[in-house]
TORKOL-4160 file (C-alpha; in steps of 0.2 Angstrom, whole numbers, padded with zeros to 4 digits, m for minus):
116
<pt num="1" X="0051" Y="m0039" Z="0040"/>
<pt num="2" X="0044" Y="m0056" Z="0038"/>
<pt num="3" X="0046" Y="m0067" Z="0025"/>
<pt num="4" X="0025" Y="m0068" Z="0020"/>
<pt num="5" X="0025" Y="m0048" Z="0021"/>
<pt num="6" X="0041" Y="m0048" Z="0008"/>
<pt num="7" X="0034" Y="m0061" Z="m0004"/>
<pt num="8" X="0017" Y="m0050" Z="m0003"/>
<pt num="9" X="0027" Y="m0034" Z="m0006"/>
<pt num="10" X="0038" Y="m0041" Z="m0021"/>
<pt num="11" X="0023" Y="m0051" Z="m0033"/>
<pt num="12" X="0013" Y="m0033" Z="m0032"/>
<pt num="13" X="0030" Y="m0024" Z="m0036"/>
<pt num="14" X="0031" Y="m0035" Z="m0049"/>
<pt num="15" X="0013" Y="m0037" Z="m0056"/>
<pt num="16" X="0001" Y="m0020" Z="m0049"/>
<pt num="17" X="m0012" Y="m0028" Z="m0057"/>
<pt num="18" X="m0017" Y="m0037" Z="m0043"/>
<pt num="19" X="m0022" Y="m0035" Z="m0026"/>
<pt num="20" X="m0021" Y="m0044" Z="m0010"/>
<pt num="21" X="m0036" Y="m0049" Z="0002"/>
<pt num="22" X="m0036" Y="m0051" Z="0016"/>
<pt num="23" X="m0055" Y="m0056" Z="0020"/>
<pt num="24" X="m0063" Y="m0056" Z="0038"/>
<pt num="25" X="m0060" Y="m0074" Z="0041"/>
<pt num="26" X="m0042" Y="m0078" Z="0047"/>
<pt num="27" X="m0038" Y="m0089" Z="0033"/>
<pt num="28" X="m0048" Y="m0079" Z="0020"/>
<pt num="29" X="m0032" Y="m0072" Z="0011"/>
<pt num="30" X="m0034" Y="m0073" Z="m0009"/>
<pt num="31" X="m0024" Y="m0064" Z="m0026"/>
<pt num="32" X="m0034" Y="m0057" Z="m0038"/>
<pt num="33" X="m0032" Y="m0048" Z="m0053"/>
<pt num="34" X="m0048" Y="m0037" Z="m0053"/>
<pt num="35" X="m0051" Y="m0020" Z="m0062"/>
<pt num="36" X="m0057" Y="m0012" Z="m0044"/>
<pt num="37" X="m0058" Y="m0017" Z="m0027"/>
<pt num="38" X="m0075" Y="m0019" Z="m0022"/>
<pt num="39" X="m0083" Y="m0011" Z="m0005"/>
<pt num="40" X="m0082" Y="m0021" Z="0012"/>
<pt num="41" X="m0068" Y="m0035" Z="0009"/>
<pt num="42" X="m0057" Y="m0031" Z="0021"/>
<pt num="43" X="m0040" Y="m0026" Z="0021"/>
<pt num="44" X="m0031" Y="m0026" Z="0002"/>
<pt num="45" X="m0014" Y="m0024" Z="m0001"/>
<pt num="46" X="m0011" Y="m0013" Z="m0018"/>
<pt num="47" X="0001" Y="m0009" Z="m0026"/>
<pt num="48" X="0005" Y="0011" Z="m0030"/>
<pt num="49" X="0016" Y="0026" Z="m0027"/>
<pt num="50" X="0021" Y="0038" Z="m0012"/>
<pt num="51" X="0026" Y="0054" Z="m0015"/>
<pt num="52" X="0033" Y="0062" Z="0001"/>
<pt num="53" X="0028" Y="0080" Z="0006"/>
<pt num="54" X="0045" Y="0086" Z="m0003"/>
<pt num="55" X="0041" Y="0079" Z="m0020"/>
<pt num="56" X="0050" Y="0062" Z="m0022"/>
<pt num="57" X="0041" Y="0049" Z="m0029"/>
<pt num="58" X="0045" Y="0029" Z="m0022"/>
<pt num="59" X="0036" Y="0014" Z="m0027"/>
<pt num="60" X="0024" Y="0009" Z="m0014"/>
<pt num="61" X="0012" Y="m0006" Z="m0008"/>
<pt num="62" X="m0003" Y="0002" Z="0003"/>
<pt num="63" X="m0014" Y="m0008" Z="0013"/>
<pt num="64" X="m0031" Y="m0001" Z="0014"/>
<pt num="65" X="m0048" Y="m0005" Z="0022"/>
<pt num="66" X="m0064" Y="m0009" Z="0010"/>
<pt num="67" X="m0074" Y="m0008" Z="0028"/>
<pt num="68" X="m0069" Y="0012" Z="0031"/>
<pt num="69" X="m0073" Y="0018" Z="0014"/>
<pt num="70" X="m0053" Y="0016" Z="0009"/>
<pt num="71" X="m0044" Y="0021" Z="0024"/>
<pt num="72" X="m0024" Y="0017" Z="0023"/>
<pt num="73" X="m0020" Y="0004" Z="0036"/>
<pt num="74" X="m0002" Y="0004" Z="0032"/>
<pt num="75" X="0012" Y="0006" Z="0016"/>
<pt num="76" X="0028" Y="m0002" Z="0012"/>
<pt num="77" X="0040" Y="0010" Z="0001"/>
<pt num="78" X="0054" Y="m0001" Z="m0010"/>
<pt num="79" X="0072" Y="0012" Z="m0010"/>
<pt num="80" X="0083" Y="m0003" Z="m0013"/>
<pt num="81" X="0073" Y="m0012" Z="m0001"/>
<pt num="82" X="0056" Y="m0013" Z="0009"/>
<pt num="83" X="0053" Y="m0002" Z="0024"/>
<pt num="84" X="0039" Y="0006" Z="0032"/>
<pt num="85" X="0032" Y="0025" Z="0030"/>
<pt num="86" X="0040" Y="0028" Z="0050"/>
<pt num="87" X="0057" Y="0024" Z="0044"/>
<pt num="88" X="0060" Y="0033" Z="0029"/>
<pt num="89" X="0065" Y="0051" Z="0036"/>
<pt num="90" X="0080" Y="0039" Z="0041"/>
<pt num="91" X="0082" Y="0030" Z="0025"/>
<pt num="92" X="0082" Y="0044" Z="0012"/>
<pt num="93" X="0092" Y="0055" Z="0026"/>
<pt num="94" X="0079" Y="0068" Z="0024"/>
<pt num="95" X="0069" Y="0077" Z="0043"/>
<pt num="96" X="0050" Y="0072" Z="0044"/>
<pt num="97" X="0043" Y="0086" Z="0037"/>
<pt num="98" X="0048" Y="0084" Z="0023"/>
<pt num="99" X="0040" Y="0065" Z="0022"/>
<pt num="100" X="0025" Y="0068" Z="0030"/>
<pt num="101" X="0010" Y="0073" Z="0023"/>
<pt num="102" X="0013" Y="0059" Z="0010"/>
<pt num="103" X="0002" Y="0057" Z="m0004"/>
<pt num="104" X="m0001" Y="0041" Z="m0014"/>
<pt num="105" X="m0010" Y="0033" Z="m0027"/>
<pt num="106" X="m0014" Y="0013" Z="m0031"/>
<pt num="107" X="m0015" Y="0003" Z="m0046"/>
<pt num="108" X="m0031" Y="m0002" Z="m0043"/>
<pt num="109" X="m0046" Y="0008" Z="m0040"/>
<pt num="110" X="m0057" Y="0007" Z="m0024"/>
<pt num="111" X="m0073" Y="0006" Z="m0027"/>
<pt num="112" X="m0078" Y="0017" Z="m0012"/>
<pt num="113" X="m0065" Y="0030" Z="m0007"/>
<pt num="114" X="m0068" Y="0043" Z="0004"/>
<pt num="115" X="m0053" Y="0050" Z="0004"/>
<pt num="116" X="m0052" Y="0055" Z="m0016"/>
């Protein structure tokens, strides 16, 4: 993992109050500590929970998309460490199914979410 997508993963860990965005423009990447993520920014990083389809609960960063109505773009789960959602049926030592369906939740409310 790179050392921008770390330092992005470890400041939300450590303050879910804010959010990420990642706006349309290349360069358009701003913090903000806002009580919900409006519609149509584009991608936010926000912090949250997973809870894997077999009950455990991690700390979690999601990436979602304010263009599809909330859609998950991505999430990082902290277990001593960041990794991503396709690797942790190897870190937990646990078989797929009992991963995925995943839920989650974030620290900061969308303002659109189709998917809640």
């Amino acid at each position: 993992m790179d050392e921008r997508t770390t330092q992005f993963l470890n400041l939300l860990r450590g303050s879910p109050t804010f959010v990420i965005i990642e706006g349309h423009a290349a360069a358009d990447v701003r913090i903000e500590q806002i009580p919900e993520i409006p519609t149509g920014v584009g991608i936010c990083w926000v912090a949250g929970t997973l809870t894997t389809a077999a009950g455990t609960h991690l700390d979690a960063v999601h990436k979602v998309s304010t263009d599809d109505g909330g859609e998950l773009a991505g999430s990082f789960v902290w277990t001593d460490g960041w990794f991503t959602t396709e690797a942790l049926p190897v870190v937990l030592g646990i078989a797929p199914e009992r991963v995925f369906p995943f839920d989650y939740t974030l620290s900061v409310p969308l303002q659109e979410d189709r998917y809640r």
